[in-house]
C-alpha positions in Angstrom: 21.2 27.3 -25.6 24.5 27.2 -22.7 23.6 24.6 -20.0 24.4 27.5 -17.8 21.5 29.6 -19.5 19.3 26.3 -18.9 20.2 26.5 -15.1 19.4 30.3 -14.7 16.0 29.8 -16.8 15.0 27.0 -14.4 16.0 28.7 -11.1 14.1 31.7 -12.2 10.9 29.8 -13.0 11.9 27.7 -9.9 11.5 31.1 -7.8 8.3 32.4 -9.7 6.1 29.0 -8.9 7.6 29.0 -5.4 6.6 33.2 -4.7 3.4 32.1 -6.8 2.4 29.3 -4.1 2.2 31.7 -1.6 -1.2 33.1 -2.4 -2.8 29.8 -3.3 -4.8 27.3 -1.2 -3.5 24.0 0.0 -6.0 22.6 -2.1 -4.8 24.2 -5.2 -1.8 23.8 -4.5 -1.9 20.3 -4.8 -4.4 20.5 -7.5 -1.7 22.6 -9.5 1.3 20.1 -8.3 -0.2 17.1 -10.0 -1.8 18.8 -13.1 1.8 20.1 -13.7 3.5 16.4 -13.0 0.8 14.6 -15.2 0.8 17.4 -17.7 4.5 17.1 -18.1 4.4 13.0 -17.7 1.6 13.0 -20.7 3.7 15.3 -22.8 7.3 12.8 -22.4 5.0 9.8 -23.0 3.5 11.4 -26.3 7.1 12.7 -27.6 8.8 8.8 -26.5 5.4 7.0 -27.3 7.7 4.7 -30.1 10.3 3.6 -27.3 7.7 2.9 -25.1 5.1 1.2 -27.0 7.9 -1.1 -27.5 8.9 -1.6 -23.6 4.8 -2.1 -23.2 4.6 -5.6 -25.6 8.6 -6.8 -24.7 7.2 -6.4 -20.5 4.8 -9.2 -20.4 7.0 -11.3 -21.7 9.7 -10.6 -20.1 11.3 -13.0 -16.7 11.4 -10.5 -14.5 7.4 -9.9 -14.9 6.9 -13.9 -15.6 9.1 -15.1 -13.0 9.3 -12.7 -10.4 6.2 -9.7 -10.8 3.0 -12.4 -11.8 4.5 -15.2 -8.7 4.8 -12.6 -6.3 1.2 -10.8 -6.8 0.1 -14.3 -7.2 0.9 -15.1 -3.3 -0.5 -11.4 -2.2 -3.5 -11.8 -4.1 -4.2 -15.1 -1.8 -3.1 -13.7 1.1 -5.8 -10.7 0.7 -8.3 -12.3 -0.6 -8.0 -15.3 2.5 -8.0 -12.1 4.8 -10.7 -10.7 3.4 -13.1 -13.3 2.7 -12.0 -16.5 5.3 -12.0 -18.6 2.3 -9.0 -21.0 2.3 -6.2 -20.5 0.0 -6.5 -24.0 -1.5 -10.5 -23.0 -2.4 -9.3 -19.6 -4.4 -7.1 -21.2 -7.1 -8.4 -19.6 -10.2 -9.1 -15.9 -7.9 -5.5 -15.9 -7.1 -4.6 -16.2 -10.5 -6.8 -13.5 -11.7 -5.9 -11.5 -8.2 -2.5 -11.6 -9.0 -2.9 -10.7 -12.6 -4.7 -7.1 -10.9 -1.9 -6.8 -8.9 0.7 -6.9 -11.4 -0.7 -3.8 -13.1 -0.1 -1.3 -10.0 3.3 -3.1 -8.6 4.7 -3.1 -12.6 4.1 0.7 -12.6 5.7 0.9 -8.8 8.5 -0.8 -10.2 9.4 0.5 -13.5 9.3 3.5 -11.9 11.6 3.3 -9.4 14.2 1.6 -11.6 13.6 4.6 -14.3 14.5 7.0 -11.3 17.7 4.7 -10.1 19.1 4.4 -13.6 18.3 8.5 -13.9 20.6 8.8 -11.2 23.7 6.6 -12.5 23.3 7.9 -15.5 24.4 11.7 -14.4 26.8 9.6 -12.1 28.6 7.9 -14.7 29.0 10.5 -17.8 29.3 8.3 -20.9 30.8 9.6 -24.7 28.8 7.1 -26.5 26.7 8.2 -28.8 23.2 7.2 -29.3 21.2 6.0 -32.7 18.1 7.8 -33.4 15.9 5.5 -32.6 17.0 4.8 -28.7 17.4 8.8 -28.5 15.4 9.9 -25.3 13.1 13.5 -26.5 12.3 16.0 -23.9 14.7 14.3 -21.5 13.9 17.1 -18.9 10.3 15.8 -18.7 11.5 12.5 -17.8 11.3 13.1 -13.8 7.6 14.1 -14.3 6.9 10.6 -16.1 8.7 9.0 -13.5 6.5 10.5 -10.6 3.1 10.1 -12.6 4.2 6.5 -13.3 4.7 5.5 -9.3 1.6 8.2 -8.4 -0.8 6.2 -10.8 0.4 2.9 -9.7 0.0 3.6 -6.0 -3.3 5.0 -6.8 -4.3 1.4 -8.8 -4.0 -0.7 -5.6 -6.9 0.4 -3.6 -8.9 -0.4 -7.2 -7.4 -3.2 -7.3 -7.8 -4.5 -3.7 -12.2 -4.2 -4.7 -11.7 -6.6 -7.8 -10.0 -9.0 -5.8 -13.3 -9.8 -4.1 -15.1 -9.9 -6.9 -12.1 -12.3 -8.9 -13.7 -14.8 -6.3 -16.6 -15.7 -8.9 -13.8 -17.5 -10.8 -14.2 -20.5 -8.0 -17.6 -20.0 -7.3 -19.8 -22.7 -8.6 -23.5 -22.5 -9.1 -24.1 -26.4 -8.2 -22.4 -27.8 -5.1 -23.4 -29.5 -1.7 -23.0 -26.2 -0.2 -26.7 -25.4 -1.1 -29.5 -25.5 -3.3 -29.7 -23.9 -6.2 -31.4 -20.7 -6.2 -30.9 -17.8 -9.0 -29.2 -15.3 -8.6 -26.5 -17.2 -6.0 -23.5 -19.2 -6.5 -21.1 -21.1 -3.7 -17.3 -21.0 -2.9 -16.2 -23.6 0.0 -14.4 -21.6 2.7 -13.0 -24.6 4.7 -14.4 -28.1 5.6 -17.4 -27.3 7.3 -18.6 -23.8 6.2 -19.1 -22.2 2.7 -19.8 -19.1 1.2 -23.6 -18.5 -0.2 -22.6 -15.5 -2.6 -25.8 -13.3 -3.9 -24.5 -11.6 -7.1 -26.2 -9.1 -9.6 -23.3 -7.2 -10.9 -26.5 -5.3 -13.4 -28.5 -4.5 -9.9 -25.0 -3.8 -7.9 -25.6 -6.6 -5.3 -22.5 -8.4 -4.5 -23.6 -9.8 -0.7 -21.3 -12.7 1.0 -23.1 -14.8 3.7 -22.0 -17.6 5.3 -23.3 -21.2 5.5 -22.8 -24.5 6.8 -21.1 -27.1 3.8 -21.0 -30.4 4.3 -17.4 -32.3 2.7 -18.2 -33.6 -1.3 
């Protein structure tokens, strides 16, 4: 098929959703809009699942996610979870950790995304003769701007998840035995600052999760 074939197919179709639109809801409209990105995301990710399965264990790994990704969420993580909760940074060592562990999850897909669409973009810039082996060979490359939006839409979606689990990463420093309070079941402590600490009522089974605050005395 011509490339200038290609064109007139997708200007046609192009005109068909747009007159189609017209006679739908707002609401299904954007029902439709992201059942047709995700639908066409799902199917590029299926047909490339080799190339990417290998990008998903080389990206853990890899400096930029070591170095750069895990350090940075590891500092946002503490900064949300101090607004959040009071408790100072210095208390919520192993949270921040796990915090900016949750993090990474949603930026990496923020990320990878926009770098997919920037490299899209220099690619048609820069036209290149070189031919590609088999195995780095891209299927369905017209999908590829429809993985590219599901990627960033489900990573922007992950951070208000991922902002809950921060509070509940917390347990991590909480202790059950402490001169913050007795013991009592059901309840462990975190130290929030020098004089006050945070009396933490938890039944994840029951769905009780209740902070209160009490006075600490330094240990």
């Amino acid at each position: 098929m011509s490339i200038q074939l290609k064109g007139i197919i997708k200007a046609i179709l192009l005109i068909f959703v747009l007159w189609l639109a017209q006679f739908l809801e707002h609401e299904t409209q954007t029902i439709l809009l992201f059942t047709i990105v995700f639908s066409c995301g799902a199917i590029f990710a299926v047909c490339n699942r080799k190339k990417l399965s290998v990008f998903m264990r080389n990206w853990p790994t890899s400096l930029i996610y070591t170095a750069v990704i895990l350090y940075v969420c590891k500092i946002l993580a503490e900064k949300a979870i101090n607004a959040s909760t009071g408790i100072e940074v210095e208390n919520i060592r192993y949270a921040s950790t796990i915090g900016g562990f949750i993090y990474s999850v949603p930026f990496s897909m923020i990320l990878i995304s926009a770098w997919m669409f920037v490299r899209m973009g220099t690619t048609k810039l820069i036209a290149t003769d070189a031919e590609q082996s088999p195995q780095e060979k891209e299927h369905v490359p017209a999908l590829k701007i429809f993985f590219v939006g599901s990627l960033l839409g489900l990573g922007m979606l992950a951070l208000s998840p991922a902002d809950i689990f921060l509070r509940y990463a917390v347990l991590a420093d909480a202790t059950k035995v402490t001169t913050c309070g007795p013991v009592m079941d059901e309840v462990v402590y975190i130290r929030k600052n020098p004089d006050t600490c945070s009396r933490i009522h938890v039944n994840l089974f029951k769905g009780i999760y209740d902070f209160t605050d009490v006075p600490g005395k330094s240990g």
